[in-house]
N, C-alpha and C positions, 0 to 999 in steps of 0.2 A: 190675129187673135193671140193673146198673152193665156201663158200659163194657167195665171189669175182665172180667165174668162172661159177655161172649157169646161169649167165645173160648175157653171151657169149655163151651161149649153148642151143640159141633157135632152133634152126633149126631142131634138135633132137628131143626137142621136141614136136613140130609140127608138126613131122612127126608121133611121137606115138598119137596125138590128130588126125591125120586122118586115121589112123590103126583103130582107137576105131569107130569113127565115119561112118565111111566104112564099118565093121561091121554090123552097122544096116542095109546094103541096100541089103538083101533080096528080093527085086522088081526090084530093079538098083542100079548098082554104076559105076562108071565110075574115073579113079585114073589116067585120063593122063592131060591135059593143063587145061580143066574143073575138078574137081574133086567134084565129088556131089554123096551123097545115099540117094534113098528112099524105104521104110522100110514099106510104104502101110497105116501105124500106123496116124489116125487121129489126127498130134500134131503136130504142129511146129519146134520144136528142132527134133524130129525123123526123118524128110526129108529138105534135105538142100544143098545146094552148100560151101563146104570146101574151096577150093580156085579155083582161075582163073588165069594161066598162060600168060606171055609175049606171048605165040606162037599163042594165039589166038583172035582176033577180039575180042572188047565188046559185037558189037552188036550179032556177033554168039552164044557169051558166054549164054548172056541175052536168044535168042530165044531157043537156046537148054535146057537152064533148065526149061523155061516155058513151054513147048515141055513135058518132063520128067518126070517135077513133076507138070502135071496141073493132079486135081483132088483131090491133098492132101492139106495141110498146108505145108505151109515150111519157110525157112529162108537163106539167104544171112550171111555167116559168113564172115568180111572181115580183115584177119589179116596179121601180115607181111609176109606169105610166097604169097598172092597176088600183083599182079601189083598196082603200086598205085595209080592209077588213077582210082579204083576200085569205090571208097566209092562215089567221086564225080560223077561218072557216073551214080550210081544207086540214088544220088539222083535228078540230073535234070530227069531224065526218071520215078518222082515219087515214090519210094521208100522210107519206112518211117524209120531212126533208132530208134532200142529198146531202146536197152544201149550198154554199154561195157562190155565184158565180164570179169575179168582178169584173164590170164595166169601165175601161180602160182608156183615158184620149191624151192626145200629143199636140199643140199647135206645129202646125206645119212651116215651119220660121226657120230652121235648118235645111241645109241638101241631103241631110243622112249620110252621110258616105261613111264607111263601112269598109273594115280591110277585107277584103277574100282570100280566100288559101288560092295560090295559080290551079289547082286542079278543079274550082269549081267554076260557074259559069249559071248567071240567071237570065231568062231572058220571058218573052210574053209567048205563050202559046195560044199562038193564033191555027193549026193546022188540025182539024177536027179528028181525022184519023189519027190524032194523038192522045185523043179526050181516055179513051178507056186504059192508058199504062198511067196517065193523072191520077183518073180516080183509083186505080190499085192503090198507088202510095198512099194517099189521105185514107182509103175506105181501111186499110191496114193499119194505120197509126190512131183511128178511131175505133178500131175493134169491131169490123162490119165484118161479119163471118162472110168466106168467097161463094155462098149459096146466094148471097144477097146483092153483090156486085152488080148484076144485070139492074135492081132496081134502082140502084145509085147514078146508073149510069143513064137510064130512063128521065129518071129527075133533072141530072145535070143538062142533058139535052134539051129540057122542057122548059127551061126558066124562062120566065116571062118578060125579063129583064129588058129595059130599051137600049137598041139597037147602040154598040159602044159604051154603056154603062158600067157593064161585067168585063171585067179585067184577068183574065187566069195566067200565073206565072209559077216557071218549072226549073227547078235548079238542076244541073248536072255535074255529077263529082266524074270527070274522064266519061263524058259520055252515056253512062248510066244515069236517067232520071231518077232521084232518090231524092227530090222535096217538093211541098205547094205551095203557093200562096193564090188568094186574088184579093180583088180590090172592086170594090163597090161604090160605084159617084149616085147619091141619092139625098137630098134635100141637103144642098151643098157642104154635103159630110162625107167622108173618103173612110167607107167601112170595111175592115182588112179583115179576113176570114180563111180558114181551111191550111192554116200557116201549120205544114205537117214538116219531120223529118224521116226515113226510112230507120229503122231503129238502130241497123250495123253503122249509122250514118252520124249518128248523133255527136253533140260537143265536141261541133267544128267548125263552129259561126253557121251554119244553113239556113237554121229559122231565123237569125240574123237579119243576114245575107236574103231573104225572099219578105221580110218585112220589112225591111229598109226599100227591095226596088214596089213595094207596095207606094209606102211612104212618097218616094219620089213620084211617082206616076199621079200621086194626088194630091202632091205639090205643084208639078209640070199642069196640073187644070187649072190650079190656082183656089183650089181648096183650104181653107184656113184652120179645119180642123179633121184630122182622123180618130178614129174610133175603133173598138175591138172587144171581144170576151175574153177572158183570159182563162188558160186553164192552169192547173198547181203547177205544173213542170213549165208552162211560158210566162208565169207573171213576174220573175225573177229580170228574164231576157226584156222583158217589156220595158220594166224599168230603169234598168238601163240603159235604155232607148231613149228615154224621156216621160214617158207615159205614166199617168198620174192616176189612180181611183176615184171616178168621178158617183159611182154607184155600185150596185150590185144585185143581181139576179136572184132570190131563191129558189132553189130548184126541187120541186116537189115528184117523187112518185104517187098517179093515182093511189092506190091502194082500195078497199073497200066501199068509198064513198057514198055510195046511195045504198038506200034499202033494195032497189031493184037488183042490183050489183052482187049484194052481198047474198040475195035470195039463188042467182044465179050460182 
């Protein structure tokens, strides 16, 4: 796959951006005209509505995820695998947009290679008694207050993911765990996610350095294209990388939306 061709090639990966996200929802999920997971996890980006299909009513769409996810935080992602009339609906009915998200892919045609500083060191964490110092640094770098930790870690145990699919890798600067990545093989798209760095840690090639051995391990399947979200502070690193904006997520807070909601 050329450059050219991954920007023809959303759909794909949009569909591994709701594999990953679906994942979380431990509590619920639901993957048919509505498609939303919640994950129980006291945060916004952890419980959300992925898309909303043609086949079904707005107003339905609306009442069933308020229905779903009342009691958490959550979010309205509204990208192009939604109907379009998506974004305007939610915001006459009061809804606030965040930002945009952007959706981000690379052809996988390079090795990535990547200088390192010698004091760090990435590798694949495979040893489960090591799951819960992982999610510290991401659930830290994503502003998951440590009341909430246990359900992070509930989720991450839970994924549904097939057997070798789910890839988690852990950087170490002298030994201290201080980054994350993984790598997601799902409808022959290699989706890179949870790319954290500890914040004393930061701008020292890390996120680099754990998206690149992302990169590589979804090269090494023979994956022709990766994918990813970006946030403000990685879209910079991304493109550097290679990575191109192929779309973009809007990201919507519920707000008041139904009359039920707002009577409450």
């Amino acid at each position: 796959m050329t450059t050219a061709d991954v920007a023809t090639d959303v759909d794909r990966q949009l569909a591994n951006a709701r594999e990953y996200w679906l994942g979380w929802g431990v509590a619920d999920r639901s993957d048919e005209e509505l498609v939303l997971y919640r994950s129980g996890v006291l945060h916004p980006q952890l419980n959300g509505v992925l898309r909303v299909g043609s086949g079904i009513a707005l107003e339905e769409a609306v009442a069933q995820a308020e229905q779903r996810l009342a009691g958490v935080q959550w979010m309205w992602w509204v990208g192009p695998d939604s109907r379009p009339d998506l974004a305007g609906h939610l915001l006459v009915m009061g809804a606030t947009e965040i930002e945009t998200m952007p959706i981000m892919a690379v052809p996988l045609e390079s090795d990535f290679d990547v200088e390192v500083p010698r004091e760090l060191t990435v590798e694949e964490m495979t040893e489960p008694q090591g799951l819960l110092a992982w999610v510290k640094v991401y659930a830290s770098s994503f502003g998951v207050t440590p009341d909430q930790l246990g359900g992070v870690l509930e989720a991450e145990r839970g994924r549904p993911d097939e057997a070798g699919s789910f890839v988690r890798f852990a950087a170490r600067w002298n030994d201290r765990l201080v980054g994350t990545s993984a790598l997601l093989v799902r409808h022959d798209v290699g989706g890179v996610y949870v790319v954290t760095t500890a914040e004393d840690f930061r701008r020292r090639g890390i996120a680099t350095a754990l998206t690149a051995a992302a990169l590589r391990e979804a090269r090494w399947r023979g994956l022709p294209v990766a994918t990813l979200q970006a946030s403000a502070e990685g879209e910079p690193v991304y493109r550097r990388m290679g990575f191109q904006t192929v779309a973009g997520y809007r990201m919507f807070a519920p707000g008041p939306l139904s009359s039920a909601s707002r009577i409450a």
